[in-house]
Each structure stands twice: as C-alpha cells, then as structure tokens.
C-alpha positions as CSV (number, residue, x, y, z in Angstrom):
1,X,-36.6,37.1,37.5
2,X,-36.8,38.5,33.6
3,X,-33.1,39.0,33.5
4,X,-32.7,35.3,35.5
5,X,-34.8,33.8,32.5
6,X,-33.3,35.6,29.8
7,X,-29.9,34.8,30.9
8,X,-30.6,31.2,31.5
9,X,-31.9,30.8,27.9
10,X,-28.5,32.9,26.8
11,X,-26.6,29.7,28.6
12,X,-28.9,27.1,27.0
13,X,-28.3,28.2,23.0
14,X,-24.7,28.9,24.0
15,X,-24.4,24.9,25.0
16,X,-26.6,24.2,21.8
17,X,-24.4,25.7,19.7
18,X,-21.1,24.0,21.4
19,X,-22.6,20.5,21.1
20,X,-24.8,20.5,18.4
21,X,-22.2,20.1,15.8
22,X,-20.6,17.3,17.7
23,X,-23.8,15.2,17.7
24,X,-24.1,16.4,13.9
25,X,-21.1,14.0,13.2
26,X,-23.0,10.4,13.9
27,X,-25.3,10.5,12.1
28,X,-25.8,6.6,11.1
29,X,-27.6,7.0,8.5
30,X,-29.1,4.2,6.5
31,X,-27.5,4.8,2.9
32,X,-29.0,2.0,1.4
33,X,-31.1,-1.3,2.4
34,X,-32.5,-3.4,0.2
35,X,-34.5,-6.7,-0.2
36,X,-32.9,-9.9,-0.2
37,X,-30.2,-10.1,-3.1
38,X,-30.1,-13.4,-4.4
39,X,-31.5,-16.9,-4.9
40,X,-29.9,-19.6,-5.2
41,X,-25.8,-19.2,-7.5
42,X,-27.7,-16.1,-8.1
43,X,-25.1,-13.1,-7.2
44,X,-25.9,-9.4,-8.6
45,X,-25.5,-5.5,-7.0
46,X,-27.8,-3.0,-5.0
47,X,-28.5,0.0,-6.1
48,X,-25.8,2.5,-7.0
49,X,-25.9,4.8,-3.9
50,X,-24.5,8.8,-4.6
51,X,-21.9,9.6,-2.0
52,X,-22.7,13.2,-2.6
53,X,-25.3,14.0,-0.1
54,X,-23.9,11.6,2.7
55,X,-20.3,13.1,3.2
56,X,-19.5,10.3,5.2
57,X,-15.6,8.5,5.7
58,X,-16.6,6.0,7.8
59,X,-19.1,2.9,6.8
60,X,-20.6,-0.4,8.0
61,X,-21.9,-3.1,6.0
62,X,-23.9,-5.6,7.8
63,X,-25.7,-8.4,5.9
64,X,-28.1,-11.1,7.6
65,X,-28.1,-14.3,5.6
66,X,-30.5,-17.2,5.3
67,X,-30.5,-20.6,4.2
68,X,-27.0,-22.2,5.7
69,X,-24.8,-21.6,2.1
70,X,-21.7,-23.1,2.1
71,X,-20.2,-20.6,-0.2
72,X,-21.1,-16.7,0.3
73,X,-18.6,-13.5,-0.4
74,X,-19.9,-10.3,-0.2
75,X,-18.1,-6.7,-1.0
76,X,-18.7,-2.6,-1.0
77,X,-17.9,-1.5,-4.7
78,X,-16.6,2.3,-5.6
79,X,-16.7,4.4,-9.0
80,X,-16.5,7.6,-9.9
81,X,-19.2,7.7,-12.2
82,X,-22.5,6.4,-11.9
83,X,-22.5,4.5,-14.9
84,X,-18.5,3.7,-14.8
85,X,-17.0,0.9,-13.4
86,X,-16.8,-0.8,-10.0
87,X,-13.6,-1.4,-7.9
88,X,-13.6,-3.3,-4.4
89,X,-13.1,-1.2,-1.6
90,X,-11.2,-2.9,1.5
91,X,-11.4,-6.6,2.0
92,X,-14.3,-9.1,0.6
93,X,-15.9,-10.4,3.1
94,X,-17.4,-14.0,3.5
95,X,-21.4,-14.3,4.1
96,X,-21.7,-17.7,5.1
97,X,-23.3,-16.3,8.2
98,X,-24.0,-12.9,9.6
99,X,-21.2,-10.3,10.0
100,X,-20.3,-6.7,9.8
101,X,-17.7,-5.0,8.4
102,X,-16.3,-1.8,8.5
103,X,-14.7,0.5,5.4
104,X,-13.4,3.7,4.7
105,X,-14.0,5.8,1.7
106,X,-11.3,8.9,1.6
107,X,-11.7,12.0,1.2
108,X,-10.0,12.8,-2.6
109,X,-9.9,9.1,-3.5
110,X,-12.3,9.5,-6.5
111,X,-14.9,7.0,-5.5
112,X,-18.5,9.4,-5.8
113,X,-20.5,6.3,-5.7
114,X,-20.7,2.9,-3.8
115,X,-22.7,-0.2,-4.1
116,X,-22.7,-4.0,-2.3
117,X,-22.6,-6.7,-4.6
118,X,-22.5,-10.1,-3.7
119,X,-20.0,-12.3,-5.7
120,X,-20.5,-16.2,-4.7
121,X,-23.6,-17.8,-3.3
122,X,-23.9,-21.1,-3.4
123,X,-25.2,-24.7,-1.4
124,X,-27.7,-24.2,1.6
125,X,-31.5,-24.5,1.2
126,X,-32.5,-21.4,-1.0
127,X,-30.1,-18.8,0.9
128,X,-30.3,-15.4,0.7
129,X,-28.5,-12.4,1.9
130,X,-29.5,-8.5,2.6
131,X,-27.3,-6.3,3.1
132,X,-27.6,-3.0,4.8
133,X,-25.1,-0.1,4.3
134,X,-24.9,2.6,6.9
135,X,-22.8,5.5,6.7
136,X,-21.3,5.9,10.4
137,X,-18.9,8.9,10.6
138,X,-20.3,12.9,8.9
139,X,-16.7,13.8,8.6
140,X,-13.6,13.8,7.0
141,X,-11.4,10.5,7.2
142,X,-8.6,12.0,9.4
143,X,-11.2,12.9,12.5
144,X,-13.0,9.4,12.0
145,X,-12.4,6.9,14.9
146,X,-10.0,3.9,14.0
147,X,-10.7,1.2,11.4
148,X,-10.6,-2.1,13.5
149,X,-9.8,-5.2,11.7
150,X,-9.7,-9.2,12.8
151,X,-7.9,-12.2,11.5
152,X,-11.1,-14.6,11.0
153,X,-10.1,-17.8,11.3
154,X,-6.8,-19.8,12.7
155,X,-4.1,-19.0,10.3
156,X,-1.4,-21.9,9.8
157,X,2.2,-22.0,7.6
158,X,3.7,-25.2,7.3
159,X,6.8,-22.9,4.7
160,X,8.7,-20.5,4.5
161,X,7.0,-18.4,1.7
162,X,4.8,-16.1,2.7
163,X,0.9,-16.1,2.6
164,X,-1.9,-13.8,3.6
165,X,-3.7,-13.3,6.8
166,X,-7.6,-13.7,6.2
167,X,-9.0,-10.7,7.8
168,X,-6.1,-8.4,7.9
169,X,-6.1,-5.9,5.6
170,X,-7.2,-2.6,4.8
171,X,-8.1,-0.3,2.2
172,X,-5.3,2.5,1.0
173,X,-6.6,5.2,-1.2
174,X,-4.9,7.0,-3.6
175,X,-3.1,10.0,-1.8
176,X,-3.8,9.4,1.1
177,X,-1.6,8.6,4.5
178,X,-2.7,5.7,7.1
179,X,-1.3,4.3,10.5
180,X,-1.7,0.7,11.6
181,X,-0.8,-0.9,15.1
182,X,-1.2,-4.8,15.4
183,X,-1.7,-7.3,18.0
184,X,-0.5,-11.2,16.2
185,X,-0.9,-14.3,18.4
186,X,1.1,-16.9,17.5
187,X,2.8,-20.3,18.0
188,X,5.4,-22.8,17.2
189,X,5.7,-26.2,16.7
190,X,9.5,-26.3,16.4
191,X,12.4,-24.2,17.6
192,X,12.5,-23.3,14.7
193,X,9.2,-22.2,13.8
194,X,9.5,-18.4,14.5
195,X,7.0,-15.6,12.8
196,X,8.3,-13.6,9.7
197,X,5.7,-11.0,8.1
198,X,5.5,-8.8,5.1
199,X,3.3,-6.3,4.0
200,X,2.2,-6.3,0.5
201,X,0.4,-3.1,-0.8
202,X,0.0,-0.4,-3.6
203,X,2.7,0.1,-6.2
204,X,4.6,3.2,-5.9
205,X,4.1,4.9,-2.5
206,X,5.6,7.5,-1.3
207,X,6.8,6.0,1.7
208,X,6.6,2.9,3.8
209,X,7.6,2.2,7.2
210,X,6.9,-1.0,9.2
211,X,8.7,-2.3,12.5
212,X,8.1,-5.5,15.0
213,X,8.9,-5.9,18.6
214,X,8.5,-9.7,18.7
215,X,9.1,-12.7,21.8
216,X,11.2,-15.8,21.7
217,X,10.5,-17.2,25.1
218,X,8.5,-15.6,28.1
219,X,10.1,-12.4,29.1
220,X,12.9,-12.6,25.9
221,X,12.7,-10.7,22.9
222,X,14.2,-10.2,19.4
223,X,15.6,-6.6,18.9
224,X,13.2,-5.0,17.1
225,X,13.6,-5.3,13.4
226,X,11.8,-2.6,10.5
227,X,11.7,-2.3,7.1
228,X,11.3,0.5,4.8
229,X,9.2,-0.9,1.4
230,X,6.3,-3.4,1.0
231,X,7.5,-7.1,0.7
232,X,10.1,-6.6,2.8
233,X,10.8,-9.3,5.7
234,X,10.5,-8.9,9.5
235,X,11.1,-11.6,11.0
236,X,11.9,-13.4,14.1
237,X,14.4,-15.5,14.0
238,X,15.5,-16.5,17.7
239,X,15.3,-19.9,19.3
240,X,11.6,-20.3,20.6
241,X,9.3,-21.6,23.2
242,X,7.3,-24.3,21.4
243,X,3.8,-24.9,21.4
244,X,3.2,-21.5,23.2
245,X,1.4,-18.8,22.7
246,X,3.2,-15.2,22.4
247,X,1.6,-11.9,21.0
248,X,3.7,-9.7,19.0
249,X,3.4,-6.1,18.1
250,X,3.8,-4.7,14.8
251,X,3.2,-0.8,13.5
252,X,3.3,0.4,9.5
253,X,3.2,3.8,8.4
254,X,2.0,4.2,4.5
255,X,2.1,7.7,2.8
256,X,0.4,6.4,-0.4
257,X,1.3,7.5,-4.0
258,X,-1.3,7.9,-6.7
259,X,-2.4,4.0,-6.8
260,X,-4.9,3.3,-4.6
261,X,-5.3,-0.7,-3.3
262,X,-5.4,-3.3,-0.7
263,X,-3.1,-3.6,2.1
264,X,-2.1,-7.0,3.2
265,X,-0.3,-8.6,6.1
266,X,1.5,-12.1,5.1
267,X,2.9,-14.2,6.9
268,X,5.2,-17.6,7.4
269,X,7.2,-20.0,9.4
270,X,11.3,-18.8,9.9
271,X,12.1,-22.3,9.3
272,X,10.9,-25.6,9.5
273,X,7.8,-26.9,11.6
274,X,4.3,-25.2,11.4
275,X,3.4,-21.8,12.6
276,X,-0.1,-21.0,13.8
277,X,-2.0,-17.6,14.3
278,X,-4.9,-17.9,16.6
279,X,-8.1,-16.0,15.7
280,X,-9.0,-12.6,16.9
281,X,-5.5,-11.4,16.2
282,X,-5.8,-7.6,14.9
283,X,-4.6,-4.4,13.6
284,X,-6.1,-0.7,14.3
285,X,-5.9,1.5,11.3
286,X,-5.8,5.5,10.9
C-alpha cells in the first residue's frame, strides 16, 4: 500500500510539473484600473504602468462609459522611459459606449511602459469613462493566440481613391514579422462597382506581401491578384453581381524594418457607383 501511495504521489507532481507552466501563461492580470477619468471635455492619462514585472504580449483594454457622449476616443499609449514620451499603440478606439479592445506589445519593440489616455470626450450628461487594462497572454508575442480585429461600422466609397476601413488595422512593431488573414463583405451598386484595397503601413520594411481571391458573381472569381509593397492596388475589376453580397479573402505577410506603426487596410470602388462593406468584416493577425 506504501509503495501504491508513494507512487501515486510520484504521478501527481509529475502531471503538476507538465501543466503547471501551461496555466502559468494566462494569467489575466489586472495591470491597471483606475477611477473614472474625466468630466466633462475633460480628457487626461492613467497612471504610467511598468511593463517590467508583467511580461505580457498580449492585452485588453476594456472601458465602461457613462453619461451618453456623443464624442469619446480612447487609446493604449507606449514609451520607453517612464518619463519620455507617449506613442499610440494599435488603433484608437471610440468610447461612445462600452467596448474592448485588444493590443499587442512585442517583444524588442522598445515600449517598457504603457498607459490609457483618453483623447476626446464630449456632449452627454456628465460622462465618464474607466478604463481597465488587463494583461492577457505571460508569453512572448510569437506563442500568443491571434489578434482579432472588426470593421465597426458600414464602410461606403462612392470613388475611386482609396480610404480606410474603421476598425481594420493593426499595430506593427519595429522588427518584428506579422501574418494577417481577412474576411471583407461587400457590395455593388453598379457593374462596375467592384472592391480594390491597399494596405498602407510602416516606411521601409523589409518585405511585404499581400494577395486576394475575390468574386464577381456567385460561383465566379477573379484570378487571384498580389502585390509586393504597401500602397499597392488589388483589385477586382470583373463585371459584378449588383446589390449582392460576396465575401472576399485577402492574406498580407509584413516582415517589418526598423519603423514601427499602424497597419491599415483601404479601400474603394473599381469604378463608378458606390461600394459598401458591411459590419463585422475582419482580419486575424499573427
């Protein structure tokens, strides 16, 4: 019976020391939460929060807003120093209401401390915003699970020059490679009226690749057309189905150089007539 206990406990630390570093990854900890940050047209910064201790890749802003304002943008800030200055990381996002967001900080990119600062508030009854910053992933940016981001709102292009998507873009830090897979739903008022994108991004990467596998009617498809820089044109310029919806995939490879920034998805009407990109259209980034 001793040697039936004692080998039992032997399985029981072996399994604790397989899975205890797995559950050490998610750790969700609560990097910073503050009070309410404003009154109202009053916009101003958290607490600088040191990145040091928290070896995280992987965060969530969420904020919970008050007070119906009818102007709110809110944003995660990065610096090397403490005392140095403050960059945006990823996308600003708009507070009007509730909302999450999810960012990356990369391992090498510089940025040894973060803060939320909230840039616009404005109309409402007294409105206020708190934000809470979690850190979601304990490892390094490669091994963190994929950065999902939304187009949030219906986009529409009545030109041919190219505009951006609200919602989808990401954060590329200096030095540092990234993947991104997209899902666009879109339609046409004319025949006309085919999608073109663009990415816009960094200056000076290393190396760029995008591609698109795009419909012109139900069951019929463009050949798949790429590009090898940012600002450079996919588009679809077939004969389509109007006033229908059709989802097109797009993919975009960035090795990044040594300037970090935002990358952007833009997009316009091939030709006359008014293209329209329904809400909830997304990319997956790596």
């Amino acid at each position: 019976m001793k040697k039936l206990a004692l080998f039992a406990t032997f399985v029981l630390l072996a399994l604790l020391l397989v899975l205890w570093p797995a559950r050490a990854q998610y750790n969700g900890t609560i990097v910073h939460a503050p009070g309410t940050l404003a009154a109202t047209g009053t916009t101003g910064g958290t607490a600088v929060n040191n990145l040091s201790g928290v070896n995280a890749g992987l965060f969530l802003l969420t904020w919970i807003t008050s007070g119906s304002p009818t102007g709110c943008s809110i944003q995660a800030e990065g610096s090397s120093s403490v005392s140095g200055t403050y960059s945006l990381i990823g996308v600003a996002q708009t507070c009007t209401s509730n909302g999450q967001y999810q960012f990356i900080v990369a391992p090498g990119s510089g940025t040894n401390f973060i803060h939320v600062n909230l840039t616009t508030l404005s109309g409402g009854t007294s409105p206020t915003v708190t934000p809470i910053l979690t850190a979601l992933v304990n490892t390094p940016v490669p091994y963190a699970p994929t950065n999902m981001v939304y187009s949030t709102g219906s986009y529409t292009n009545a030109t041919t020059s190219f505009t951006s998507v609200t919602g989808l873009a990401f954060y590329a830090a200096a030095s540092q490679n990234y993947h991104a897979l997209c899902r666009i739903t879109w339609q046409g008022s004319a025949g006309t009226t085919g999608p073109k994108y663009q990415w816009t991004g960094p200056s000076t990467p290393t190396a760029v690749l995008a591609g698109l596998f795009s419909n012109i009617t139900t069951g019929t498809y463009i050949s798949p057309a790429s590009a090898t820089g940012f600002s450079s044109a996919l588009a679809n310029s077939g004969t389509i189905t109007t006033a229908t919806n059709f989802t097109d995939t797009l993919d975009l490879s960035v090795l990044n150089g040594t300037n970090a920034g935002t990358v952007q998805l833009q997009m316009a009407a091939n030709g006359s007539g008014t293209l329209t990109v329904q809400n909830g259209s997304y990319c997956q980034v790596q």
